[in-house]
C-alpha positions as CSV (number, residue, x, y, z in Angstrom):
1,X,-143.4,-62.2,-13.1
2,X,-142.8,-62.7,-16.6
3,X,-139.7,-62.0,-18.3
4,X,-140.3,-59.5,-20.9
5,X,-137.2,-57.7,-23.0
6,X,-136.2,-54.5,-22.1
7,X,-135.2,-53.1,-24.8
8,X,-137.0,-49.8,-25.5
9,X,-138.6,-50.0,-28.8
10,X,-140.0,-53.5,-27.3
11,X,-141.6,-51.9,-23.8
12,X,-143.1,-49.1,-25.6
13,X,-144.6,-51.1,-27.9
14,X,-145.9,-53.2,-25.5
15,X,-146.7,-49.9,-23.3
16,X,-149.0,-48.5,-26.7
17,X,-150.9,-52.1,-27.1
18,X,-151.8,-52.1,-23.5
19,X,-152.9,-47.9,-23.4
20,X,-154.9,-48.8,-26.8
21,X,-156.7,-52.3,-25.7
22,X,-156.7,-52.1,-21.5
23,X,-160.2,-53.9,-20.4
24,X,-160.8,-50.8,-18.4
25,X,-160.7,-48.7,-21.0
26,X,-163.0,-50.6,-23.1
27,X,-161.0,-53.1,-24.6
28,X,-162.0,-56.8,-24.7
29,X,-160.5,-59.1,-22.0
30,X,-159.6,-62.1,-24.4
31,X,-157.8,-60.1,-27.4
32,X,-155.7,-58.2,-24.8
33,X,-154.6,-61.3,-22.7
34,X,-154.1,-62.5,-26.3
35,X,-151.8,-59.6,-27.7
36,X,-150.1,-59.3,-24.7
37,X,-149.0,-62.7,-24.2
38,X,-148.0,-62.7,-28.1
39,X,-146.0,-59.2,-27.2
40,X,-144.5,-61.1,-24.2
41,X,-143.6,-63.8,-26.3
42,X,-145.4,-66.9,-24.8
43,X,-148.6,-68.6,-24.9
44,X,-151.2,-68.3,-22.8
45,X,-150.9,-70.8,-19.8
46,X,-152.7,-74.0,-20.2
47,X,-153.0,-74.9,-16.5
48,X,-156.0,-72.2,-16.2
49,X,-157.8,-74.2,-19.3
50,X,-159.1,-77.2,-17.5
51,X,-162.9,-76.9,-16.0
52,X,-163.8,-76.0,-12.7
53,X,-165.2,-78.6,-10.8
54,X,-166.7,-78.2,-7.5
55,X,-167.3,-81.1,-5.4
56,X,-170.1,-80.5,-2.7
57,X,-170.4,-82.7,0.6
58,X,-173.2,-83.9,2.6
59,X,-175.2,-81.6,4.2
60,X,-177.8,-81.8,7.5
61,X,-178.3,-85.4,9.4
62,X,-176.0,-86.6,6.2
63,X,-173.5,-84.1,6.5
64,X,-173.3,-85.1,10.5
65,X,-173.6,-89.0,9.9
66,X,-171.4,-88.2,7.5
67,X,-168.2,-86.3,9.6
68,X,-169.0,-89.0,12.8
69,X,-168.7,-91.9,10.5
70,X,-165.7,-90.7,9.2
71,X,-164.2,-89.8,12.5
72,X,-165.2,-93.2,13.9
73,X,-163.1,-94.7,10.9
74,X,-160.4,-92.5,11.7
75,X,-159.9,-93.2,15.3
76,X,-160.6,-96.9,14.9
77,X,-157.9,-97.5,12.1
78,X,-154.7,-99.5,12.4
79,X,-151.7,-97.5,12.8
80,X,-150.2,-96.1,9.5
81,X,-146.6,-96.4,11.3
82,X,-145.4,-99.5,12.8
């Protein structure tokens, strides 16, 4: 949860922006994570700014030479303690 001052005058202010520019009641998502992070006091977080990236695996008589190659490797490794 973010930390937010309760003073009055500061919650209702923030309690107006987010009645006036809610995405539900037709407000745009970006401005009001925008304001309300600038009412809070803080940036927006940079971890969620990096790209997605989605990695796919081997699928069919791939996917299976694949997961019994690996296994094989697995079970035929030296030990990682000695």
């Amino acid at each position: 949860m973010v930390d937010v001052p309760h003073d009055p005058a500061t919650r209702a202010e923030i309690r107006a922006f987010i009645r006036a520019n809610h995405p539900d009641v037709g407000g745009d998502p970006e401005a009001f994570a925008a304001g309300l992070a600038r009412l809070r006091g803080r940036t927006a977080d940079p971890r969620f700014d990096a790209p997605i990236v989605v990695e796919t695996r081997p699928s069919g008589v791939r996917g299976l030479l694949h997961r019994v190659r690996c296994r094989w490797r697995r079970r035929h490794a030296p030990p990682r303690v000695r």
